[in-house]
Structures are given as C-alpha cells and as structure tokens.
C-alpha positions in Angstrom: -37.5 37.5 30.8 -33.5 36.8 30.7 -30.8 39.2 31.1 -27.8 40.2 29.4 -26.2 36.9 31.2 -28.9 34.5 30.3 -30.7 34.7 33.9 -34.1 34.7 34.6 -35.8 37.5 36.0 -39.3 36.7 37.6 -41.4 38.8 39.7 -43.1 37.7 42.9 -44.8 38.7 46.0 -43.9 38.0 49.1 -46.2 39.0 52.1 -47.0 42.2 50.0 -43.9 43.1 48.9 -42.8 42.6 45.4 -39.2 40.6 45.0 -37.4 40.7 41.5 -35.5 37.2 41.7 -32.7 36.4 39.2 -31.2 33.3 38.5 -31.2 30.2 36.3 -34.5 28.4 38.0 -37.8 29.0 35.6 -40.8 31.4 36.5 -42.8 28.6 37.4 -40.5 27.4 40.2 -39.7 30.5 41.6 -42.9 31.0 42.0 -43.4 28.1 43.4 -40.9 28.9 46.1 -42.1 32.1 46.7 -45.8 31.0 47.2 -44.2 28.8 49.6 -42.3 31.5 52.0 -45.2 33.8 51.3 -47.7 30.5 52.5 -45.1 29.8 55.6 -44.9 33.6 56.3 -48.8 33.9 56.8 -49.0 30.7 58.7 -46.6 31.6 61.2 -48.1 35.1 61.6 -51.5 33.6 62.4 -49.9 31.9 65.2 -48.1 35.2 66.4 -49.9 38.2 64.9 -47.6 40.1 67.3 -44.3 39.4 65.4 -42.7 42.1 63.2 -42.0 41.4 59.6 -38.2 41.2 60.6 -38.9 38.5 63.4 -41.0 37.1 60.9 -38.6 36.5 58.0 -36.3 34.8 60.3 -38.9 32.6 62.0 -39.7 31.6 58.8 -36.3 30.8 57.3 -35.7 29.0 60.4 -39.1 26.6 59.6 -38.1 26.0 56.2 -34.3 25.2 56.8 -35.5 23.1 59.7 -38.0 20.9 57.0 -34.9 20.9 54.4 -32.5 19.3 57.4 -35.8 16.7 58.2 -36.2 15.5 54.3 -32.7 15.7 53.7 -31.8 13.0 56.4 -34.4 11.1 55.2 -33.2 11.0 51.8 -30.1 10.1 53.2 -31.2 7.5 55.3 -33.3 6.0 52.2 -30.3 6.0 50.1 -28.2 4.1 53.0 -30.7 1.5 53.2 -30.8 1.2 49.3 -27.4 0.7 49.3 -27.3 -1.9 51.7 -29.9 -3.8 50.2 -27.7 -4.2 47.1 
C-alpha cells in the first residue's frame, strides 16, 4: 500500500511485535530486513535468554552495524584492488 506521498507502507513482525515501516523500499525487501533483525534478535537471545528486549534491540543493532562495517571494507578493498589492476 502507498501513502498520500507515494511511500510504501508494509507491515512486519519483529520479535512479536508488529512494525508499520514506511518508505520507498518494496514489501518484499522490507521484509526481508525485518526477517533478518527478527532472525538476529532470536539468535542473540538464545545465547543470552537473560537479556531484556531493550538490551536486546541494541545488541542486535550493534551485530548488524558491526557486519555492514566488515562487508563494507571489503567492498572497498575489492574496488581498490580493481582499480589498481586497471
């Protein structure tokens, strides 16, 4: 569904709590991304069932920033060496 300002509204779940995301991104990727957090949510959780959901969220945004840093370096490093084989 799009809004007024031709955003897409989807939907999701997110360790059981529903999430109304709007933005320019299709349903399919949002949910993508959400099935991811919700994924990375329940992993870290089985590794500290002890954590609040508060503790959580932020553990979890931490682990996902943390892989986005990792790839993006070695994107970067892949285009360098591209480059230099030019």
């Amino acid at each position: 569904m799009t809004d007024s300002h031709g955003k897409i509204r989807t939907t999701v779940e997110i360790y059981g709590e529903q999430y109304t995301i709007v933005g320019d991104e299709s349903h399919q990727h949002i949910r993508e991304v959400s099935n991811l957090v919700d994924d990375k949510m329940s992993e870290i959780k089985g590794l500290n069932p002890y954590l609040d959901t508060k503790r959580l969220a932020v553990l979890t945004a931490v682990n996902i920033v943390n892989e986005y840093v990792m790839i993006k370096k070695e994107l970067e490093e892949m285009k360098k060496k591209l480059r230099e084989e030019e």
